[in-house]
Structures are given as C-alpha cells and as structure tokens.
C-alpha positions as MATLAB code, in Angstrom:
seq = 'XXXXXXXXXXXXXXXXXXXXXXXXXXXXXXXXXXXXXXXXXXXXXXXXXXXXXXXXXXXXXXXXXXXXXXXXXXXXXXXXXXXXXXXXXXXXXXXXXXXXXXXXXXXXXXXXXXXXXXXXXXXXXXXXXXXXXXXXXXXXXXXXXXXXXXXXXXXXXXXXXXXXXXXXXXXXXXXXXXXXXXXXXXXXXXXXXXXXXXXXXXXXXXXXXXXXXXXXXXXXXXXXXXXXXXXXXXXXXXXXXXXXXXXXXXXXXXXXXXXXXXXXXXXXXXXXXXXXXXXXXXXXXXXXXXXXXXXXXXXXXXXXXXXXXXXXXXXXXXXXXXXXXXXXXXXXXXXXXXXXXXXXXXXXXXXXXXXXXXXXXXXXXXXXXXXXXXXXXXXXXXXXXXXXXXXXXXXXXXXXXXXXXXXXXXXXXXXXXXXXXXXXXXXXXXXXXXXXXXXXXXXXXXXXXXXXXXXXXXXXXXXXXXXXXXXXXXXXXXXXXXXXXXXXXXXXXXXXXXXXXXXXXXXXXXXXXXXXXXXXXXXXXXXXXXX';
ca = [
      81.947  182.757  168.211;
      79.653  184.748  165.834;
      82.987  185.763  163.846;
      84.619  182.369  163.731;
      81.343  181.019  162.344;
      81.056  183.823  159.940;
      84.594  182.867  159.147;
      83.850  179.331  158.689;
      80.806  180.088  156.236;
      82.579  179.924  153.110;
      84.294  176.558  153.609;
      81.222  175.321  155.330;
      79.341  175.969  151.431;
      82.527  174.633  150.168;
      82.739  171.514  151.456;
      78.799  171.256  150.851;
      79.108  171.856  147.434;
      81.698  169.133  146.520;
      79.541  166.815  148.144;
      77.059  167.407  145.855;
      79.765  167.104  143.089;
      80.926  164.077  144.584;
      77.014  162.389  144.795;
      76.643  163.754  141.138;
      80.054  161.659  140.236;
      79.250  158.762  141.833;
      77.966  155.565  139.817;
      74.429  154.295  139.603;
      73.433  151.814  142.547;
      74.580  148.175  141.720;
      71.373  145.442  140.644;
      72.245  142.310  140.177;
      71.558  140.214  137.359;
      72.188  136.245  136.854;
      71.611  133.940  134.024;
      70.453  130.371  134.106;
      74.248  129.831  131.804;
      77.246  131.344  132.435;
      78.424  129.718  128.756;
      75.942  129.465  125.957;
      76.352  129.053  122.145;
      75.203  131.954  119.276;
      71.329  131.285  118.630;
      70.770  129.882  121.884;
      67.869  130.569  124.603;
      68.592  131.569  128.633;
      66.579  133.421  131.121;
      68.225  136.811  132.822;
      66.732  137.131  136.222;
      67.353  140.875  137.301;
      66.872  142.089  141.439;
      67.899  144.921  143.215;
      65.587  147.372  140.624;
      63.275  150.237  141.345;
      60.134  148.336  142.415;
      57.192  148.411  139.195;
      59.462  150.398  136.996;
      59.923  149.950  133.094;
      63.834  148.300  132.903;
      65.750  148.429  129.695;
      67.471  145.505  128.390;
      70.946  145.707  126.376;
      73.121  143.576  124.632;
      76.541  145.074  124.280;
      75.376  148.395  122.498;
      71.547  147.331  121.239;
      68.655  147.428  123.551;
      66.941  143.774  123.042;
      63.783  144.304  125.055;
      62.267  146.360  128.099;
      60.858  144.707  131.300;
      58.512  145.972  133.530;
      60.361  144.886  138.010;
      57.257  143.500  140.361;
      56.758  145.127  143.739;
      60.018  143.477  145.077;
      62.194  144.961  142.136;
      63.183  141.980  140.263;
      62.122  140.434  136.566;
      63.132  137.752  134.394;
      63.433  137.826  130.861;
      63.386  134.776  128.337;
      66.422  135.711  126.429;
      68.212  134.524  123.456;
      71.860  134.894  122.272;
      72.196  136.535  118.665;
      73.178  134.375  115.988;
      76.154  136.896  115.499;
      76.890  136.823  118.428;
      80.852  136.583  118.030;
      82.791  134.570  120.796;
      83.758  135.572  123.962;
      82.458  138.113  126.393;
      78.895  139.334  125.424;
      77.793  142.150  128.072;
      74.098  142.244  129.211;
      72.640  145.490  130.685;
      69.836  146.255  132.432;
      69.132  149.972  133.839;
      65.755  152.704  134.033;
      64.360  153.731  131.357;
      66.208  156.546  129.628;
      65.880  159.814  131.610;
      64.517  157.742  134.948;
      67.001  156.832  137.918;
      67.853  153.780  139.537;
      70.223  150.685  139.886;
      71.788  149.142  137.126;
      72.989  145.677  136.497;
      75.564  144.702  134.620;
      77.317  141.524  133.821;
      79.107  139.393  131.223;
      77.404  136.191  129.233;
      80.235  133.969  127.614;
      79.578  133.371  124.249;
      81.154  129.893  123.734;
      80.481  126.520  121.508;
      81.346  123.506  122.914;
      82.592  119.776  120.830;
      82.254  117.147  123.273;
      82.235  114.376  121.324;
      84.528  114.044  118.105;
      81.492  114.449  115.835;
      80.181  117.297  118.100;
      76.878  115.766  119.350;
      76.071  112.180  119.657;
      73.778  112.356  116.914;
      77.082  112.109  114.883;
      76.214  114.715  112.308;
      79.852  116.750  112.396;
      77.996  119.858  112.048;
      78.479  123.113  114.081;
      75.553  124.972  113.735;
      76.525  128.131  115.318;
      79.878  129.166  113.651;
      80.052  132.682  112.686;
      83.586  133.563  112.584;
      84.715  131.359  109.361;
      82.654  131.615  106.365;
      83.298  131.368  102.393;
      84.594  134.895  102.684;
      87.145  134.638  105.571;
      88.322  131.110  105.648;
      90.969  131.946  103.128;
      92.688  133.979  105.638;
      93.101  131.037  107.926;
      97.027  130.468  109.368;
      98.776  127.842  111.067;
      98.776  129.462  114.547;
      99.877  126.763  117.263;
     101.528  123.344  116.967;
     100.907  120.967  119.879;
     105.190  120.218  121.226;
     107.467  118.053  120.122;
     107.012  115.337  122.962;
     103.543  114.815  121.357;
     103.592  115.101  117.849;
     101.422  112.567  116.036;
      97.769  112.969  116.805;
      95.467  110.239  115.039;
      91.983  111.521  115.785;
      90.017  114.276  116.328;
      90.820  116.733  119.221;
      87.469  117.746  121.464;
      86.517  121.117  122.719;
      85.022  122.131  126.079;
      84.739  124.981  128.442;
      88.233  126.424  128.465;
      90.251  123.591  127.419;
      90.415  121.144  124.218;
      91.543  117.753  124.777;
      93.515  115.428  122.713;
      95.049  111.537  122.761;
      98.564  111.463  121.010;
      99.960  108.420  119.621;
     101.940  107.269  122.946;
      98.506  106.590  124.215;
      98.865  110.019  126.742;
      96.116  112.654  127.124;
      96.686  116.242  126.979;
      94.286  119.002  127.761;
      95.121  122.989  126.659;
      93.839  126.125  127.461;
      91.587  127.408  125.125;
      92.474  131.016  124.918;
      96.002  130.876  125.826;
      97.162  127.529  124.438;
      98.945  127.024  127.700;
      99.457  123.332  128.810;
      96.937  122.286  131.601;
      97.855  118.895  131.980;
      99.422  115.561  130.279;
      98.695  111.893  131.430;
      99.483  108.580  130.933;
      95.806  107.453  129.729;
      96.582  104.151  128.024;
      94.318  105.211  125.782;
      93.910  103.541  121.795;
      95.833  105.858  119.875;
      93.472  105.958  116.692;
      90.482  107.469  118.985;
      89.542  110.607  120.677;
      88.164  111.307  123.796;
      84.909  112.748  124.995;
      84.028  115.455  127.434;
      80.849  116.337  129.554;
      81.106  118.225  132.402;
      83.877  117.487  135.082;
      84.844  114.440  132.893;
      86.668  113.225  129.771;
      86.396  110.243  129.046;
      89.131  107.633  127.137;
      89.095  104.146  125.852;
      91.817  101.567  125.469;
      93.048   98.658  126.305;
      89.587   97.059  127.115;
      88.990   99.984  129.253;
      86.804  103.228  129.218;
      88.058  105.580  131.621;
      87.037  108.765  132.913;
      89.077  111.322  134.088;
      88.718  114.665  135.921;
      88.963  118.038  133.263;
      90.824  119.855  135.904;
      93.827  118.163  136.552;
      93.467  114.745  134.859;
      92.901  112.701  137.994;
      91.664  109.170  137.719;
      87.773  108.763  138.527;
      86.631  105.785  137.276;
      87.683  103.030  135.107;
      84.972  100.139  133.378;
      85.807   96.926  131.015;
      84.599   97.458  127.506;
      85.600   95.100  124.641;
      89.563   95.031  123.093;
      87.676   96.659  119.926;
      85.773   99.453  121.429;
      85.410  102.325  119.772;
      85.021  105.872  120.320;
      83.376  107.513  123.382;
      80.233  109.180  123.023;
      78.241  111.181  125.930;
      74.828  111.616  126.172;
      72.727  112.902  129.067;
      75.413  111.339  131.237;
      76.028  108.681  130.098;
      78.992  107.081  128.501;
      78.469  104.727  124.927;
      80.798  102.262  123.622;
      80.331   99.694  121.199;
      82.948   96.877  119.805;
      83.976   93.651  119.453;
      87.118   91.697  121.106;
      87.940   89.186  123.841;
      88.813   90.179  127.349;
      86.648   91.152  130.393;
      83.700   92.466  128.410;
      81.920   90.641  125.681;
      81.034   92.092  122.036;
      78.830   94.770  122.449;
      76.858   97.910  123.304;
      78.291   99.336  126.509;
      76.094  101.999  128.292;
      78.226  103.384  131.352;
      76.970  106.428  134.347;
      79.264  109.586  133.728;
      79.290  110.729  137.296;
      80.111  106.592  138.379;
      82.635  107.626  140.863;
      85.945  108.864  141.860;
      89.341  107.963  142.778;
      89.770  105.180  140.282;
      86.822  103.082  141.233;
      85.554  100.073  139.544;
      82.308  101.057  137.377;
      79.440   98.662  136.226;
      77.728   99.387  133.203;
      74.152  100.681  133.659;
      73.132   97.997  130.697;
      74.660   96.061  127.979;
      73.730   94.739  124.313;
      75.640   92.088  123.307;
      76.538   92.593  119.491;
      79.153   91.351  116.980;
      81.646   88.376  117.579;
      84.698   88.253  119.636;
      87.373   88.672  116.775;
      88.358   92.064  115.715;
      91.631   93.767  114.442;
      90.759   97.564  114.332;
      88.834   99.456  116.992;
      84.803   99.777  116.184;
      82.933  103.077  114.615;
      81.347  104.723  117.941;
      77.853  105.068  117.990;
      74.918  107.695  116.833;
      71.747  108.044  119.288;
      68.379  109.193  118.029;
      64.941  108.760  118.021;
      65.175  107.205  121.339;
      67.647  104.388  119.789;
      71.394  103.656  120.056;
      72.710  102.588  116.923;
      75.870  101.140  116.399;
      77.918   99.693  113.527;
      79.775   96.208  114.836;
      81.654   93.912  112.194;
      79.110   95.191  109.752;
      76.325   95.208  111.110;
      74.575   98.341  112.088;
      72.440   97.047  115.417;
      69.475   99.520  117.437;
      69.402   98.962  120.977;
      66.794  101.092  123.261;
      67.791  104.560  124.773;
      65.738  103.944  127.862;
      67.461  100.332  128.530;
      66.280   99.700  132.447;
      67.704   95.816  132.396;
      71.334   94.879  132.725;
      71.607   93.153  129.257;
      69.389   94.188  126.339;
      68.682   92.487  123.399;
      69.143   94.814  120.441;
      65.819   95.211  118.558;
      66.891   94.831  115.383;
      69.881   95.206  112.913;
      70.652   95.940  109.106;
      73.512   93.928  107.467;
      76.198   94.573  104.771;
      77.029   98.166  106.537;
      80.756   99.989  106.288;
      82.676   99.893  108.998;
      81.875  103.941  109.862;
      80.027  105.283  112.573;
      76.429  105.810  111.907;
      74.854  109.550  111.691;
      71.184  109.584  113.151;
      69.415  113.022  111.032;
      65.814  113.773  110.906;
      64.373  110.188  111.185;
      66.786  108.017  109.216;
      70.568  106.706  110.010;
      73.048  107.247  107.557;
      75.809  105.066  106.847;
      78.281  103.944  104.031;
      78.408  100.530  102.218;
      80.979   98.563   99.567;
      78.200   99.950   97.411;
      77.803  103.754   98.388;
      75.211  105.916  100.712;
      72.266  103.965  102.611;
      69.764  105.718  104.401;
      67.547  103.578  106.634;
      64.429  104.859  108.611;
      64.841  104.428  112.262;
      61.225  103.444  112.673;
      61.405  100.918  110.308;
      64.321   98.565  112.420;
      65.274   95.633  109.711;
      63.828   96.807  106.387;
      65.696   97.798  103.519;
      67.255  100.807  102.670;
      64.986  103.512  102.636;
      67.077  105.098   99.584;
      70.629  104.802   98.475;
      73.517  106.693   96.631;
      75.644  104.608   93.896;
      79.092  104.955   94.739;
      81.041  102.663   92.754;
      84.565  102.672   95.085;
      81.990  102.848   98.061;
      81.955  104.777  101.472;
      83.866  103.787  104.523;
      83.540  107.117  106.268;
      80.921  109.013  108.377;
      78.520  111.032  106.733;
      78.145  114.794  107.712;
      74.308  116.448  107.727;
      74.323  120.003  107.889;
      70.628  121.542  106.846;
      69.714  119.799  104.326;
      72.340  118.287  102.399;
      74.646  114.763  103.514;
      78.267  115.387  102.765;
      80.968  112.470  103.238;
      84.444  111.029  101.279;
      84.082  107.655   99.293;
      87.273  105.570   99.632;
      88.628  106.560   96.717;
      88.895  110.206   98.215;
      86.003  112.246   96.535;
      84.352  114.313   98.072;
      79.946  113.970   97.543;
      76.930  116.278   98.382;
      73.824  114.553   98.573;
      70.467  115.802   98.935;
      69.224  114.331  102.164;
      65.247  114.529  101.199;
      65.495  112.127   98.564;
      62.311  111.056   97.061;
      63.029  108.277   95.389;
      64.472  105.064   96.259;
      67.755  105.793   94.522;
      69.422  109.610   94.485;
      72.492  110.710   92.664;
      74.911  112.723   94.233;
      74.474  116.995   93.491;
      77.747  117.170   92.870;
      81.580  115.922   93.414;
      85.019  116.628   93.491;
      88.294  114.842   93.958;
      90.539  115.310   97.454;
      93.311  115.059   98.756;
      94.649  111.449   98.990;
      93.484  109.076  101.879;
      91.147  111.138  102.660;
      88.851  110.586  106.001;
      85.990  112.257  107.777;
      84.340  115.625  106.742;
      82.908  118.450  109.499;
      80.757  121.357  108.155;
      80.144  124.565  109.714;
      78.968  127.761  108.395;
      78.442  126.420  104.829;
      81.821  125.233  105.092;
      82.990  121.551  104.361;
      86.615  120.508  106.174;
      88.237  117.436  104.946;
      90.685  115.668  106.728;
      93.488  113.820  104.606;
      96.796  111.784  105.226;
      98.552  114.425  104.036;
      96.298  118.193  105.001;
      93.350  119.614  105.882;
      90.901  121.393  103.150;
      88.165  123.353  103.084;
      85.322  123.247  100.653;
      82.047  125.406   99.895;
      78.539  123.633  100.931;
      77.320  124.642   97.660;
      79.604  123.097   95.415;
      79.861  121.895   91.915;
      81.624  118.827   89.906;
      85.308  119.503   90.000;
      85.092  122.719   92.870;
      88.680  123.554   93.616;
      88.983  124.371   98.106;
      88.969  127.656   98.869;
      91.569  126.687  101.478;
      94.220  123.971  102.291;
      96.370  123.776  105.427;
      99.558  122.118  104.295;
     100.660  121.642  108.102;
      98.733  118.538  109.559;
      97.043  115.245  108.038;
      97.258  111.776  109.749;
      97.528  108.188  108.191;
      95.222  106.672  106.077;
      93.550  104.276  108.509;
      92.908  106.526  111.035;
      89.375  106.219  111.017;
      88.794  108.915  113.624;
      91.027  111.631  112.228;
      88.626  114.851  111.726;
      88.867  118.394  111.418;
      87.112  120.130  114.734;
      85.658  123.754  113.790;
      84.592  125.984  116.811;
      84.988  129.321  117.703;
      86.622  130.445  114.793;
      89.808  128.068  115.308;
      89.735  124.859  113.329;
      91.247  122.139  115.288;
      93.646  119.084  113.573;
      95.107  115.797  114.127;
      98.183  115.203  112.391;
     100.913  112.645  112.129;
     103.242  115.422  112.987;
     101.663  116.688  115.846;
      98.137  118.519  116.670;
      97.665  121.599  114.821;
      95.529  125.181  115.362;
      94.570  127.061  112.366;
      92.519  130.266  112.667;
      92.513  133.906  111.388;
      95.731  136.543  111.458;
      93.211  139.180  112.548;
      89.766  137.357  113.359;
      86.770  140.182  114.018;
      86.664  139.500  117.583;
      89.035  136.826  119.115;
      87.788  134.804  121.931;
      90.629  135.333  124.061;
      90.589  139.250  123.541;
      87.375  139.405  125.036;
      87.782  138.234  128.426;
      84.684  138.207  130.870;
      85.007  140.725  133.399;
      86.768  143.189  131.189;
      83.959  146.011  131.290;
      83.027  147.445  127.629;
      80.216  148.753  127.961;
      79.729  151.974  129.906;
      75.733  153.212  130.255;
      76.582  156.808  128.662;
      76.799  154.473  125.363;
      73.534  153.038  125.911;
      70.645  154.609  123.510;
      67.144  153.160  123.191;
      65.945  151.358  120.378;
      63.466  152.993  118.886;
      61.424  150.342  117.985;
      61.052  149.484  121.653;
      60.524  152.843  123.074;
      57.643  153.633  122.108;
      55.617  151.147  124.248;
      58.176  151.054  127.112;
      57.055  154.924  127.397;
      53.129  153.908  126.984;
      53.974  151.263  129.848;
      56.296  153.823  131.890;
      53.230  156.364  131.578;
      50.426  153.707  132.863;
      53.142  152.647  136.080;
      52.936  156.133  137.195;
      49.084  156.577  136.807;
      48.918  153.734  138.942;
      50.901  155.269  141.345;
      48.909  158.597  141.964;
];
C-alpha cells in the first residue's frame, strides 16, 4: 500500500495544484445590483441599490470605463447610491459596476442601464414645448451627415402627423386611418390596425397604452399587440391626444355623443374594449367645426386649450364631472398652446402672444409683430421661442422679453407650407409640404439649413405634421410615406449596443484618482474598526 501511495503522490499534487489554478481562474462572486429604471434619459437621476457585497467594505462605482463614486456596504452588505446618468451618455446599453476597492476581494455586480429618450406625445411632453432636452447624438457638427435610412412600406405611405416614440417601438397613424407600431432598433413591423383614427393626428403613448382619436372617439390600445382596451366619446373635432400622469386630454368642438369641450379621460380605464367615462369635462367652443382642434398644453396646474379661437384654462386637479373653465383669452390661432416658465404661448392673425398663466383673462403679457401672422405651435428650448409664421419663415424670439412688445432675433425664409418646428441639441427641424430642414438655434437673418431631407414632407394643412428627434434618428411624416433619417456611421448606435451584451470586463476597471484618495482614508478607518 505504502508503494501505491508513493506512486499516487505525484498526481495526488497534480490534481491539487490545478485546483488551485482552477479557483485562481474562476470569476469574482456574483452581487447583485438593481436600479429604480431599467430605461432612463442622458442627465437623468436613479438610485442603484447594490446586495450581495462584503459586509462594511469601501465599494467602487463604475460607469462603463469611469469610476463615478465609491460606497461604503452596511453590516448586511448592501448600499444604495443616488445616481445620475451623464449628459453624454450616448444611447443604448450603459454598464454600471460595482466591485472592492482596487487590490481588496469580493463580489462584484454588474448590470446594464438603458440609456433611452422617450416622445410620448407629438410635442414630446404635454407642456407642448417640442424640445428634447437630452439629445446628444445630432448636433451642428454631425447633422449634416444625416441619410434617409428607412421608409415606412408601400401599403402605408402617406403619414400626416407626427410619429411618437416609446420604449422599443415608435408609433404612427397613416392616412387610411390604421395604426402601425415598429421596432425601434430593428425597424421590424410589430403590428398594424384598423384604428379609425383622424388621419391629420398622431397618437400618444404612456405605458401599456397608445392612445388614438377619431371619429368622435379616443381610444386606447395595448403597445404590445394593438388590442382594443378602451374606447370614450370625445367631440367630431377633437384634437390631438395628450398624456399626463395618466390621464388622457382632448379638447374640440363638433356634434355627436360628446359636447364641445375639454375631455379629461383615466389611462388605465379598462380593457377589452370597454366603455370609458371621462374623469371630468369643460365644456368649451360651439358645436360647428370643419378641421380637428390644436391639442392641449398643461402647466402651472392648468389645462389650456385653444377651441375656435379661444384659448380656455380649466383646473388640473378637476374633482367634479363638469368644470367650468376659469377663464379664457380671445382672438387666438388655431395652434396648440405651449405652457414655458409661467406664460402660454400661442400664435395670432397678428403674430406671437405670450400670456401669464396667473393672470387668466388679461391681456397679452408681450407680443411679437408678425405681419402674415402665426398659425403654428411655438417651440421653447432654453431660452429662446422658435415657430413658422404662415407665410413660411422661420423666427427666434427671445422668450424673457421685457417689454410689452419684442422683435424677433432673427429670421429666415423656409421651405413652402411650412408647419411645426422641434429643437433638440441647438438644433431647429422644420417640417414642410415638401421636406424636412434643419436649422442652427443661433441663427441670423437669411441663415441657409445646414441640412434638408428631400425624402418626406406632408400637405399644407396638416396641422400636426412635425419632425420627431430622439436618439439620434429624426423621425418624419410624409405624404409619401413615414420616413427615418439618421447618421451613416452614428458614434454609438442604439441598436449596436444591446443590453446584456457584456463590455465591460473588471481587468479594464482603474480608479479615479480623484476618488481614491478618500475611498482609501475610508477603507483604512473600516479596518481600524475592525481590530
């Protein structure tokens, strides 16, 4: 026995060693990290809760390749961390790290943050500005390079009004009243209904629904497959959806089941096609009409809407079934209102009126002379009011005007028939009859675009026809059929960076040193306490 041990020595040490090669080989132990949003815009705050970490231990915190912040696990291993998303952050799949400090051992945690801006409503939120705040893939050096990339098919072709944007789809209404929702990243075909809906406007998404209006109904779908949820009588005239904390806006005029009006209706009213009941209405406007209303701007705890011109206020916080509206300005365009730092903007035969939502029924606050006046919705991004009067220039107005009359800053002629502007990234996009241009925030008289996309435009009465600008990919109506534009070779596509598709490995990882300093001070006092 002694000599078949003494044999057996060598592969005894053998098989010891590679063990040891193996546990040396093998990958940290997993921690777990989740975040209170799986999908969050660049510039944008979350919390990262981390468990599963070496109990009162200094924890390094990484975004992609750059160490954001240290946090110090409690006795049970976990910590949270108040986080925000870069402002650079690009689209798509942003990978969060959290592992011992360098040259300690313990679990790491790893997962992937989507980096994603949403478009709900057709003027993004339903303050009605049309301005994306967070775009960082076009700017006045890049947009240039922008290409006609996808065309929506042939069964579809004329789009009237502005496609919508949300989670991984976009949504559109095509002139044979269907609605069609894509993939976002891989343009494939999701699905294609029969919505009824008024050709001339767009939809609006929120959550598990998008919403429609036509035919003297709003109706709300389901995003997934396009099933029928719920379906409540709005006026012949109603405009344009707009969602808000869950709740669904209208506003028109028309005969039928539903009176002229403010129409306030529950998102999540039901499924399966049932009958919904507006939480409240405000009666508004007359029964006639013979184009579909502006949709409406909320702000300052006020709905406002534009009806046969006539921009009415109704309260936010409604808790009757019929509210009166509390007051109303006359001799408005028709032109959805934009709510923007205390005052509502809105055209006239006249020009630019800004009106001070505390101050329901006086006069103008301030106004801008346009002589062929402004029947389009006005744009606020920053400081600065952009919009189209209606004989198609395009104005920049300084939106802190101190006087009671402001000329424009500056002005240039567009493209013919030309509709609603959307700004993002110091970036102006115009939507025409006949193409879609781009123009630089800080402009002069006469500024040429610094791009035009021949492929798209709409007809001139399409009141709702608007360029959509997310992610990088600027989104068209068209009378020949929905249109993508976005860059040949963008710096970091969103549907290149898929979440789940590790990029980060933790031999790439390096401290900052701005941080290390103190997470060693910290480190050092965590051991003290320990003996």
């Amino acid at each position: 026995m002694r000599v078949r041990f003494f044999l057996m020595r060598p592969f005894i040490q053998l098989a010891a060693a590679f063990a040891l090669i193996l546990t040396a080989m093998a990958p940290a132990a997993a921690a777990t990290l989740a975040f209170s949003k799986d999908f969050i815009a660049p510039g944008t705050a979350f919390t990262i809760t981390g468990s599963g970490f070496t109990a009162n231990a200094v924890v390094e915190v990484y975004f992609d390749l750059k160490q954001v912040a240290f946090r110090v696990t409690n006795a049970s291993g976990a910590f949270t961390y108040n986080a925000k998303v870069p402002k650079t952050a690009l689209p798509g799949a942003l990978t969060v790290t959290a592992m011992p400090r360098s040259g300690s051992t313990g679990a790491v945690g790893q997962k992937d943050l989507t980096v994603r801006t949403d478009w709900g409503n057709w003027r993004g939120s339903p303050r009605s500005r049309a301005f994306n705040k967070t775009e960082n893939v076009l700017s006045t050096s890049t947009v240039r390079e922008l290409d006609l990339e996808w065309s929506s098919p042939a069964v579809r072709r004329s789009v009237l009004s502005a496609p919508v944007v949300s989670g991984d789809k976009f949504f559109f209404v095509s002139s044979d009243g269907y609605l069609s929702a894509y993939n976002r990243t891989t343009r494939a075909k999701v699905f294609e209904v029969n919505a009824s809906a008024n050709t001339l406007l767009p939809p609006a998404v929120s959550g598990n629904y998008v919403v429609t209006v036509g035919n003297g109904l709003v109706t709300a779908r389901s995003t997934a497959n396009g099933g029928l949820a719920w379906r409540g009588a709005a006026p012949q005239g109603a405009g344009a959806p707009i969602i808000h904390d869950n709740v669904v806006y209208v506003s028109g005029q028309g005969t039928g089941a539903a009176g002229p009006g403010v129409y306030a209706f529950p998102l999540n009213c039901g499924t399966g096609g049932v009958a919904c009941r507006p939480k409240w209405q405000g009666p508004a406007g007359t029964a006639s009409y013979y184009i579909p209303e502006p949709s409406v701007a909320i702000g300052d705890g006020k709905v406002f809407a534009s009806v046969n011109g006539v921009l009415y206020t109704f309260p936010l916080d409604c808790a009757a079934a019929t509210c009166a509206a509390v007051g109303s300005w006359s001799g408005v365009s028709v032109a959805a209102p934009t709510f923007a730092n205390g005052y509502v903007f809105i055209g006239s035969t006249t020009g630019l009126q800004a009106f001070r939502s505390d101050c329901i029924g006086c006069g103008p606050a301030w106004t801008a002379s346009i002589s062929s006046g402004v029947s389009r919705a006005v744009s606020v991004s920053k400081n600065l009011l952009t919009f189209v009067s209606n004989d198609s220039v395009l104005y920049a107005v300084g939106a802190s005007c101190a006087s009671t009359s402001c000329a424009p800053l500056w002005s240039t002629a567009v493209a013919s028939s030309a509709l609603n502007t959307t700004v993002a990234n110091d970036i102006i996009y115009v939507a025409s009859a006949s193409s879609t241009q781009a123009y630089p925030v800080n402009g002069y008289g006469g500024v040429p675009p610094l791009w035009s996309g021949g492929a798209g435009g709409t007809y001139a009465n399409a009141i709702y026809a608007q360029a959509s600008v997310v992610d990088g990919v600027v989104y068209t109506p068209g009378g020949a059929g929905m249109k993508i534009y976005e860059l040949e070779f963008p710096p970091q596509p969103l549907r290149a960076r898929v979440a789940g598709a590790k990029r980060v490995y933790i031999s790439q990882l390096k401290p900052n040193p701005a941080l290390d300093a103190e997470a060693k001070a910290v480190e050092a006092t965590l051991k003290k306490a320990r003996g």
